[in-house]
C-alpha positions, 0 to 999 in steps of 0.5 A: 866477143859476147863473153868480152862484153858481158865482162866488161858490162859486169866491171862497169857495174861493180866499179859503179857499185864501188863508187856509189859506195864510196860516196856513201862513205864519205858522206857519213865520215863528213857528217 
């Protein structure tokens, strides 16, 4: 279970990573 939700906690940031990221990117290509 601990290892479950140790995954789960490390998905939720690089999806978080990812999305900042994106955010990031389409800023610069509007600008």
């Amino acid at each position: 279970m601990l290892l479950k939700v140790k995954d789960l906690l490390q998905l939720k940031d690089l999806l978080q990573l990812l999305r900042n990221y994106k955010v990031t990117i389409n800023h610069q290509v509007v600008t």
